[in-house]
N, C-alpha and C positions, 0 to 999 in steps of 0.2 A: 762794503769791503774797504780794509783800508791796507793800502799796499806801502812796505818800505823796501825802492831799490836802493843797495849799497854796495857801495866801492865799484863802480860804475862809470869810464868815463862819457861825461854829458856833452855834448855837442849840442847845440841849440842854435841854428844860423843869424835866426831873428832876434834873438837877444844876446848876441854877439858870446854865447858861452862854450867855451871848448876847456873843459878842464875835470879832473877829476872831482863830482860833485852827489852826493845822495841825492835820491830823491822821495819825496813823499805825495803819494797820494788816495785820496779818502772822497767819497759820493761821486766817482766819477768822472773827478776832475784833480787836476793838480794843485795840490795843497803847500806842498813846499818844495824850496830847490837851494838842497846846500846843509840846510838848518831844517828841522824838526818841529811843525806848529807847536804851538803849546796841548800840553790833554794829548799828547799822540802815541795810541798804541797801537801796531799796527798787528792785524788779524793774521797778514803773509809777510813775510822777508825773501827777499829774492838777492842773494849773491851774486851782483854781476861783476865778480873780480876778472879783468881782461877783455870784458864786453865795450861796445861803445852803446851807451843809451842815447837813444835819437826819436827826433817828433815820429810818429809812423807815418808811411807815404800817403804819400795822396799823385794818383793814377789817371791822365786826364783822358784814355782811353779806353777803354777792356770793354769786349763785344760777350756778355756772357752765356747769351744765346736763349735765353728765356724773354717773352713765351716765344713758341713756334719753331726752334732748333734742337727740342732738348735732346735729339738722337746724338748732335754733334759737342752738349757739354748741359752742364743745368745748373742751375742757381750754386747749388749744395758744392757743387765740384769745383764750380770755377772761385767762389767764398773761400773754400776752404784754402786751396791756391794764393790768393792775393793774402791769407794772412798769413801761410807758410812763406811768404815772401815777404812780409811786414807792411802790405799796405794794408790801409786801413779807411781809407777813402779812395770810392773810386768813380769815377766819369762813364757813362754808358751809351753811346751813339743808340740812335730811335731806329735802326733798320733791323726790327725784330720783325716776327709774325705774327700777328698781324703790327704793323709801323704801331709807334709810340705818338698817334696824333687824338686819343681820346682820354681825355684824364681819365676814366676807370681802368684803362691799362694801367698808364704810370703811379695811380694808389692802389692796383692788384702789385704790381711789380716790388715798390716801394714797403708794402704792406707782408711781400714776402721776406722781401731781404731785412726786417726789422726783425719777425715771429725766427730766423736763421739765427739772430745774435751775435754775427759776425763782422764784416768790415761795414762801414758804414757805403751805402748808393746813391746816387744824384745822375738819374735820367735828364738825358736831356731832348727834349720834346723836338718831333718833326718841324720842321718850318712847314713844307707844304703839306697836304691830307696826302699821305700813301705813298709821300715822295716821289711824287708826280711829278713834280713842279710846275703845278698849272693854279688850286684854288690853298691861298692860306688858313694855318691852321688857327683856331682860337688859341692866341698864347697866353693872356691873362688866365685864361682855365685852364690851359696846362701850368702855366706858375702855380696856380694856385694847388695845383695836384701836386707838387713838388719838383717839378723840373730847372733846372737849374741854368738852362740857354736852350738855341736852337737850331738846329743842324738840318744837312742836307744828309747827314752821310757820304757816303760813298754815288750818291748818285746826282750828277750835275742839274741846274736849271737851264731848261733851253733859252727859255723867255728872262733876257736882259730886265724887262720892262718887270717881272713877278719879281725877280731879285730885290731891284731898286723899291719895291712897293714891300717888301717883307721887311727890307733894312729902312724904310721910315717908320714903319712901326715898330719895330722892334727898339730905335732911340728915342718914341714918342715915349715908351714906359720905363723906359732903362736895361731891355734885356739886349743881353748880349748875343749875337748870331754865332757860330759856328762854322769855317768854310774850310772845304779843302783847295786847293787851288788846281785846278785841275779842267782844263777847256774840253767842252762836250764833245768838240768833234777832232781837235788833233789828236796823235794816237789812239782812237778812238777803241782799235782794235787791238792793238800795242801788249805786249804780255814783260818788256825787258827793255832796259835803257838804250837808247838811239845813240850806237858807239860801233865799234869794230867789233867788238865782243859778240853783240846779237848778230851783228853783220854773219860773223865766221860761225855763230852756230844756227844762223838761219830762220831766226827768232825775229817776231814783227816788235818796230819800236815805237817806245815813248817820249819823244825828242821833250828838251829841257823846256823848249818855246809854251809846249803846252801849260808847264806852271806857269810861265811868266807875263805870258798871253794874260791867263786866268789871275794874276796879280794885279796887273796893269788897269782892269779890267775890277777888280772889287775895290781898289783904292778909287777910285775914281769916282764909282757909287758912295765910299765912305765919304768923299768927298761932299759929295751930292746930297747925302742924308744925315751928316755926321755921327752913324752907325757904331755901335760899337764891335769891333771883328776879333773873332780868336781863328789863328791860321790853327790848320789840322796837320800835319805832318809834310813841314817844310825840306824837299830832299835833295834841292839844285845849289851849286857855289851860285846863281844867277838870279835863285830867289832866295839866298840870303840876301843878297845884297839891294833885292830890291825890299825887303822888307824891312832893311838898316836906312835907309833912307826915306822912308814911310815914318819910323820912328822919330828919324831928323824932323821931320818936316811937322811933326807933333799929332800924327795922325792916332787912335786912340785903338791902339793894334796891339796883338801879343801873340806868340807862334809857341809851336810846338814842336819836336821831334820824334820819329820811334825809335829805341833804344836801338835796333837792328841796323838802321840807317848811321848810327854814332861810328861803326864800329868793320861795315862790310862793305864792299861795292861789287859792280857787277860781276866783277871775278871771280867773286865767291859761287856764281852757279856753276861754276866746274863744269860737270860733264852731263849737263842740265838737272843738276839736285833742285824737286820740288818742292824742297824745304826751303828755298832761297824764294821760291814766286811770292810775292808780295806785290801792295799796291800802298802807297806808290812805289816803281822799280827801285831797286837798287844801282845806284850811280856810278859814276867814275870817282877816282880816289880824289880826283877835285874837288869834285862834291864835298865829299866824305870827309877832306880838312876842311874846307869851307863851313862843314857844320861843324866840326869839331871846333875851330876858331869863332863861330859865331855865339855859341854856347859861353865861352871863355867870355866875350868881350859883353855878353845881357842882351844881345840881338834876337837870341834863342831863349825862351823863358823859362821851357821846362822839359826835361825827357819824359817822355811816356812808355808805357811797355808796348803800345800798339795790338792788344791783348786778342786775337784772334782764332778760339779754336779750330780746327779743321779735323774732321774723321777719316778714317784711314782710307775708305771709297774716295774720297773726294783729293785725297791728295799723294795718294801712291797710284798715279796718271805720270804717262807723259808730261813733260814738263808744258807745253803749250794747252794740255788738256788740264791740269791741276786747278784744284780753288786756292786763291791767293790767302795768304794769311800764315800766322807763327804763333804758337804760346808765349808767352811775356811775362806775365805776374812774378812769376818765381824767380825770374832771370833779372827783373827789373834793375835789384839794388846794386848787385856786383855787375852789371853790365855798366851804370853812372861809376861807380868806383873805380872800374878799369878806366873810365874814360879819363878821370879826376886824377888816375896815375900815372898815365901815360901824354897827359895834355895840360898840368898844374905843375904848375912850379911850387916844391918842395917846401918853401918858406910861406905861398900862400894858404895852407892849408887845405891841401888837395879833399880832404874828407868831409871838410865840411861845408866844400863848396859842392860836390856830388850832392850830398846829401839837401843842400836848397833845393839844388834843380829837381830834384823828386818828391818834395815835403813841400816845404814854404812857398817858392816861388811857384809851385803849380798852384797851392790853395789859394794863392793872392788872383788867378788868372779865373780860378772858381767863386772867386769871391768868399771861401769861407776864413773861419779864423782857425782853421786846423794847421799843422805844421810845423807848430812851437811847441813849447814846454814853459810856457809862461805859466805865476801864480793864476789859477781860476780858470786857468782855460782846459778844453778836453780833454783828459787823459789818455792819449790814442800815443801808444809808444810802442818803438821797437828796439829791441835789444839784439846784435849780432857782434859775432865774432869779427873782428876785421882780418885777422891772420888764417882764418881754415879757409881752404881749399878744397872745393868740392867738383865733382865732374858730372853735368850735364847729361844724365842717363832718359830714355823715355820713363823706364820702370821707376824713378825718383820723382817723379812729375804727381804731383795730387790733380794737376788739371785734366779732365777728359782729353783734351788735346795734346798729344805729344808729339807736334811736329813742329823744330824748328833747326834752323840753320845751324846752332849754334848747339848740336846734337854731337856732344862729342871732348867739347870743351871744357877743359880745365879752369874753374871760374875761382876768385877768391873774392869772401866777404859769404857768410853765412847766420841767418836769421837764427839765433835762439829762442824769442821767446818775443811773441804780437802783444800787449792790450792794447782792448778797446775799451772807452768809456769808463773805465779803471779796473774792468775784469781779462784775465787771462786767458784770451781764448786760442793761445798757441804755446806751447812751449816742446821743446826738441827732446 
């Protein structure tokens, strides 16, 4: 298939292109950018007069609930999701059913999401067997199954001493760990940020100490093994700033955010809405510039959607009784753009700094070379409107999950049309 976008403008953060430019491409990959190979006729023409063409995202989080969830969402639903949203790569934490600690999982998993034809997956393999955290898993066998790092998930290690013996192996081969920061026993029970907010509605907290506790406390071991660490969803002004000073110090770190954290803090639970329970809580508006300024200044690497379905048993609860968690995918793009408009100075190119933080700079932290629109590289592109204006309905949602915070909202920036691999697998 050989595809030619035109009259399209191209934004490209890695190769510094932001201007109205054609594009061509053919087997899959991008064949030209501007100018027309020679011999080139192209099978589709796509008019994107008014669009901006941009690498597709790349997602360093989305839980899509296969195997062992699929009541709460399933391959087919939450695919089709991230490319109505134009990602196109995405990151999948290992706390499936059964955990992601056997490569025949991760090449059934892998093996499904290829025979789908949709966004591209990249599992990332348990650290411990069951996420226990007591014996480690084989990672060279799960690398070799296609995993792409190694996580805790959502569930801490007790044992200091397994940590430290995962992260020397894990820099003996070159893989990267996974961590969220988050100390097993402070707010252990905590549902909502440690502020006057839970105070007055009577909600147990997550006081900030617990990230930083748990910061304090992995930099240390990086120290100790010279590890390589990806933070999972950094949500304190107090561990930004302890992870800006990890980077000083040249320690070999990269963090992340979820897009819901860019943008809300604990006020937003109102009158305990359980679309707001999340994990990690939502912060004070300190927080909330703090990340917003860490993002701006390269402290922060990359927004995530934080991709978490939840079914309606599980989250139409009291708000102390709810499963934590929000839909993402679709909300991803125009949630970095709001942030890019409201936090970017107008001459720096607020669009296509959004647009790294979701593309480039996440695949640089996955290590792939997805992101760009460079000659030869993957044809993984999205095309969206920057000016439409769309409103955040459940019933607009392709994802099985339709509960989020952000249920309501008027969002701008809308996806017209996904490829993958140089084929069209979305268009509006």
């Amino acid at each position: 298939m050989k595809l030619h976008i035109k009259n399209g403008h191209l934004i490209d953060p890695v190769n510094g292109i932001d201007a109205q430019k054609d594009l061509y491409i053919a087997d899959g990959k991008i064949a030209g950018v501007g100018q027309a190979p020679s011999n080139f006729n192209a099978d589709k023409t796509i008019d994107a007069n008014g669009l901006i063409v941009a690498p597709g995202l790349v997602d360093l989080s989305a839980r899509l609930r296969e195997p062992g969830y699929e009541y709460k969402a399933t391959l087919e639903s939450e695919l089709q999701a991230a490319i109505q949203g134009g990602v196109t790569s995405l990151v999948c934490p290992p706390d499936t059913d059964p955990v992601l600690d056997e490569p025949g999982l991760v090449e059934m998993l892998t093996h499904r999401a290829r025979t789908l034809n949709q966004a591209h997956v990249y599992p990332l393999g348990a650290l411990t067997v069951g996420l226990k955290g007591e014996a480690l898993t084989e990672m060279a066998e799960l690398t070799e199954a296609g995993c792409v790092g190694f996580s805790q998930a959502d569930q801490p290690i007790l044992d200091t001493t397994v940590l430290l013996r995962a992260m020397q192996y894990a820099q003996t081969f070159g893989y990267t760990v996974w961590l969220r920061a988050q100390d097993p026993h402070l707010g252990r029970n905590g549902i909502a940020h440690s502020g006057p907010i839970a105070s007055r509605l009577g909600l147990s907290g997550v006081p900030v100490m617990a990230e930083t506790v748990a910061l304090h406390t992995i930099f240390e071991l990086m120290r100790a093994s010279g590890a390589r660490v990806h933070l999972c969803r950094i949500s304190s002004a107090a561990g930004v700033e302890l992870v800006r000073q990890a980077k000083k110090e040249g320690l070999p770190v990269t963090c992340d955010v979820g897009a819901h954290h860019v943008h809300l803090t604990d006020a937003d639970i109102g009158f305990f809405d359980s679309n707001a329970r999340l994990v990690p809580p939502l912060r004070a508006q300190r927080d909330r510039d703090a990340i917003r300024q860490g993002l701006l200044d390269g402290t922060i690497d990359a927004i995530c959607s934080d991709h978490t379905p939840v079914d309606d048993d599980e989250k139409l609860l009291p708000f102390g009784e709810a499963s934590p968690g929000a839909t993402g995918l679709e909300l991803l793009l125009s949630l970095a753009l709001k942030w890019a408009e409201e936090c970017v100075d107008p001459s720096k190119q607020p669009i296509a700094r959004a647009i790294a933080k979701i593309s480039a700079d996440a695949a640089s932290v996955v290590g792939l070379r997805s992101g760009q629109l460079a000659i030869g590289s993957a044809a993984d592109v999205c095309l969206f409107d920057p000016a439409a204006r769309w409103k955040v309905e459940a019933k607009a949602l392709a994802s099985q999950g339709k509960h989020t915070p952000f249920l309501g909202y008027e969002l701008t920036g809308q996806v017209q049309a996904t490829i993958v691999a140089g084929q069209v697998v979305f268009k509006r």
